[in-house]
C-alpha distance (Angstrom), angle and dihedral (degrees) to the residues before:
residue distance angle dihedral
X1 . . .
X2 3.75 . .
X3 4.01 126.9 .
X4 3.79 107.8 -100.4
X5 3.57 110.8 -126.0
X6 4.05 118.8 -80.1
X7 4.10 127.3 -103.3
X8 3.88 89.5 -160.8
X9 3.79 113.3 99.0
X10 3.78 110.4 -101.7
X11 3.56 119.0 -113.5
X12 3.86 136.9 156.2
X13 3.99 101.7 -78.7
X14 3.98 114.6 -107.2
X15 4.51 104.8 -117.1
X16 3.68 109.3 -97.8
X17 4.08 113.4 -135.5
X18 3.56 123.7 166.1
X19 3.54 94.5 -98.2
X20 3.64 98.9 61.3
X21 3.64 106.1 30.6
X22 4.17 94.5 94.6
X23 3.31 87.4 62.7
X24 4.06 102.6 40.9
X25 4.12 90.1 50.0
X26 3.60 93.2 42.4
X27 4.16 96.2 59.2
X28 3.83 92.2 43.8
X29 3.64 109.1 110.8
X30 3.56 102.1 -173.0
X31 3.84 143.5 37.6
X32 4.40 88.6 -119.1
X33 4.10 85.7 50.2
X34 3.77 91.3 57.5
X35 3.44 98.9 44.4
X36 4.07 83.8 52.0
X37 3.88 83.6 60.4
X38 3.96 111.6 32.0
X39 4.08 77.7 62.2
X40 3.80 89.8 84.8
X41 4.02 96.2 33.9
X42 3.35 108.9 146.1
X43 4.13 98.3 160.2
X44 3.58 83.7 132.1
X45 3.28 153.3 7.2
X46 3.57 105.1 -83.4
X47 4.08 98.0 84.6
X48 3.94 83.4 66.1
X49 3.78 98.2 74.9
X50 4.07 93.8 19.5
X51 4.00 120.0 96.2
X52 4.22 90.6 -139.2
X53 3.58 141.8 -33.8
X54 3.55 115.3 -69.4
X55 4.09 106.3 -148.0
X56 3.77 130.9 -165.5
X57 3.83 111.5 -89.8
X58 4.20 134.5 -172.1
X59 3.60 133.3 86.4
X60 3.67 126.0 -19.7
X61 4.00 90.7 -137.6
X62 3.88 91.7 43.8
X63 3.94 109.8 151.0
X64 3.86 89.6 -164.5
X65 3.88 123.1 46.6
X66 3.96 117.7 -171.3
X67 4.12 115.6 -149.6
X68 3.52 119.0 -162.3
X69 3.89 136.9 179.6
X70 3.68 102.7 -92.5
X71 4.30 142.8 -58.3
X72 3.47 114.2 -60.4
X73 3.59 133.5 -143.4
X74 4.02 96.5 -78.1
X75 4.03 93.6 43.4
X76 3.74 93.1 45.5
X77 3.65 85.4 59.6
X78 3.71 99.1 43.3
X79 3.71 100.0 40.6
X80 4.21 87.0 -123.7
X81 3.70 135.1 106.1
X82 3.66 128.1 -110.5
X83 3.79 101.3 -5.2
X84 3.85 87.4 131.6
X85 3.88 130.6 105.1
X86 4.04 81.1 -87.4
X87 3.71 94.5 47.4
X88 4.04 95.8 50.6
X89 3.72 91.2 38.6
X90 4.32 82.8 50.9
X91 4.06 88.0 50.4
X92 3.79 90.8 48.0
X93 4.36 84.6 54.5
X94 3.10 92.1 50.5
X95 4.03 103.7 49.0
X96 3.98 83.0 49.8
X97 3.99 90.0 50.7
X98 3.73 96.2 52.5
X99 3.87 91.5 -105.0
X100 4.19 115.7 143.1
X101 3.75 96.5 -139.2
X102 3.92 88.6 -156.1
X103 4.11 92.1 62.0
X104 4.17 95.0 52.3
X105 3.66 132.6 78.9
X106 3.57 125.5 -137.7
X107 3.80 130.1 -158.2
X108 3.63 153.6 148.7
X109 3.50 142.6 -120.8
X110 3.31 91.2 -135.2
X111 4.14 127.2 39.9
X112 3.34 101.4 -168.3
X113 4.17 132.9 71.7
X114 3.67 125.5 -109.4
X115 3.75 113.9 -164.7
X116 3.81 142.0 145.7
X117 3.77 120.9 -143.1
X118 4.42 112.2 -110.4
X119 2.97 119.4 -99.2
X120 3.68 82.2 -127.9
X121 3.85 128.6 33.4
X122 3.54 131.3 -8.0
X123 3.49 107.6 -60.5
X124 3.93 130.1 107.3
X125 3.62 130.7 -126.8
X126 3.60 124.1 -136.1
X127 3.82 113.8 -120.0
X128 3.96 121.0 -160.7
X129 3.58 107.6 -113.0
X130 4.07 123.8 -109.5
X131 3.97 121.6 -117.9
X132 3.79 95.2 -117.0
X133 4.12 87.5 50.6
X134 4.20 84.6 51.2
X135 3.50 96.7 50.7
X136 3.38 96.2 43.1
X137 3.79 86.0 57.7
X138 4.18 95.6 45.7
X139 3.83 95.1 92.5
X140 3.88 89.0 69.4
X141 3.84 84.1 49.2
X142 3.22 106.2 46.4
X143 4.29 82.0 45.1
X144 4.11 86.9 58.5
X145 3.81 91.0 51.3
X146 3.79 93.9 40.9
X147 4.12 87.5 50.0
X148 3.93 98.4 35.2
X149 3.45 99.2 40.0
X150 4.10 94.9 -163.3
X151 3.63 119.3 -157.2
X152 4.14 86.3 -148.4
X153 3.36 126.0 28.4
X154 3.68 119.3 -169.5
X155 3.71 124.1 -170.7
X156 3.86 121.4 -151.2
X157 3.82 117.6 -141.1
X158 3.50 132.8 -17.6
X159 3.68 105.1 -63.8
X160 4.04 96.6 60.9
X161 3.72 91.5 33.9
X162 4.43 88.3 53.3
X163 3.50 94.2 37.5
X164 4.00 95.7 53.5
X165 3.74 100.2 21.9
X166 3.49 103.5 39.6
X167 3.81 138.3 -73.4
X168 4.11 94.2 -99.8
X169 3.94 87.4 54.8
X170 3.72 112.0 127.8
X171 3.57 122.6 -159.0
X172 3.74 100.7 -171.5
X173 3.78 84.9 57.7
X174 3.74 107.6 31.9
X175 3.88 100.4 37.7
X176 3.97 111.5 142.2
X177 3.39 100.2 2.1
X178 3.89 123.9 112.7
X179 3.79 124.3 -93.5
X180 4.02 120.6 -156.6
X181 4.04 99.2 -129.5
X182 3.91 132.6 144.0
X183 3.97 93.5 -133.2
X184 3.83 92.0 79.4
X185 3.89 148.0 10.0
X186 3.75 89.0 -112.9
X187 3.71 121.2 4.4
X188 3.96 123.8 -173.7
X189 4.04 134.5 162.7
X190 3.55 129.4 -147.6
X191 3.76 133.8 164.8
X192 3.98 126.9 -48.8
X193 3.56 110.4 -115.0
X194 3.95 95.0 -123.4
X195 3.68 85.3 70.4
X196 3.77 92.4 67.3
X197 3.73 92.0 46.7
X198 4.25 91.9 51.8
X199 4.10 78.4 57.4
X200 3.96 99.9 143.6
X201 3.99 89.2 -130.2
X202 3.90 139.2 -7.2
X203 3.46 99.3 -83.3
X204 3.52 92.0 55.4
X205 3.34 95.6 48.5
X206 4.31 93.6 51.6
X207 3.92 92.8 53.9
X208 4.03 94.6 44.9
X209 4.24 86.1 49.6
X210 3.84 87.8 49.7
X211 4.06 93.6 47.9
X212 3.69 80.4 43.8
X213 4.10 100.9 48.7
X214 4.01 79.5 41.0
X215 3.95 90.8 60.6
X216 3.84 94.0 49.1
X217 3.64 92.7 36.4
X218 4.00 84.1 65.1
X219 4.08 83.1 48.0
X220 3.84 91.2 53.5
X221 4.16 89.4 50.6
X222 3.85 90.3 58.5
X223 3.55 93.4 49.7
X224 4.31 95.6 47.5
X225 4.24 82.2 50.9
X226 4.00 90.7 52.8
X227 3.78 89.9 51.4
X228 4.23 99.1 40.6
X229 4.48 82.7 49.7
């Protein structure tokens, strides 16, 4: 799922600060025109120790739109969502559920990558992201919601779920069922797909990937009833 290319005249992106980021997000009128500008968003810290921004990609006309936590290792060095162990273990779920990976969109709540070096070796360790970093990342957010307008909107694990549901949401408990929100028709959370891959062995890990297919497969009903009405 790759960006298609932008109608908006190129130009070298205007900095993003958290003073002027309202009004950047809120005169973008398309998805390719905010990617152009969340490449220079420095709101907060996070673009200091990230290689780029890592935007929201997927279909323009997507009826569902998946929000994550944040670009891991693998998409902050590609530039691309969910191209990760979690991301290809996500597009397996959703071929099982029925889902067309080509007709979703899939984003985070926040662009940027927060790591800490190893202790040992090169490689660098995800770090959950802090509520003033997340709501300094919204506007893009709330941009992608404005632009996509999903009729389902599905947040993975409990960061995206708590940061647009509500603080006191509770994945383990609420999982698949449906949430009363103004950000989408029908709105529902389930579990992040790096969860199933931190299983502590492989049965684990099968049952939490059928709970999980079983979540989206519910997802993938809605969306057959839209089309047969």
């Amino acid at each position: 799922m790759r960006n298609v290319p932008s109608k908006e005249p190129k130009q070298s992106p205007r900095e993003v600060t958290s003073s002027n980021i309202l009004v950047i997000v809120s005169t973008a009128r398309t998805i390719s025109g905010l990617l152009q500008a969340a490449t220079n968003c420095k709101a907060c810290d996070l673009w200091k120790n990230a290689t780029q921004t890592v935007f929201g990609e997927g279909s323009r006309k997507a009826k569902i739109m998946f929000v994550g936590e944040q670009p891991g290792d693998q998409e902050d060095r590609s530039g691309h969502p969910f191209v990760g162990p979690a991301g290809k273990l996500l597009n397996e779920a959703l071929d099982q559920a029925g889902i067309n990976g080509d007709e979703v969109y899939l984003t985070n709540v926040v662009k940027h990558f927060k790591w800490t070096p190893a202790e040992r070796g090169k490689r660098r360790i995800h770090q959950k992201p802090g509520y003033s970093e997340i709501q300094a990342c919204r506007p893009w957010l709330d941009a992608e919601l404005r632009l996509i307008k999903p009729e389902i909107l599905v947040c993975l694990g409990a960061t995206a779920a708590q940061s647009l549901l509500g603080r006191t949401f509770s994945v383990s408990r609420q999982r698949g069922q449906r949430v009363e929100s103004p950000l989408a028709p029908y709105v529902t959370a389930t579990v992040h797909p790096s969860s199933i891959l931190r299983a502590p062995d492989s049965k684990s890990r099968e049952l939490q990937m059928r709970a999980f297919i079983k979540d989206l497969a519910k997802i993938a009903k809605l969306t057959t009833h839209k089309r047969a009405a």
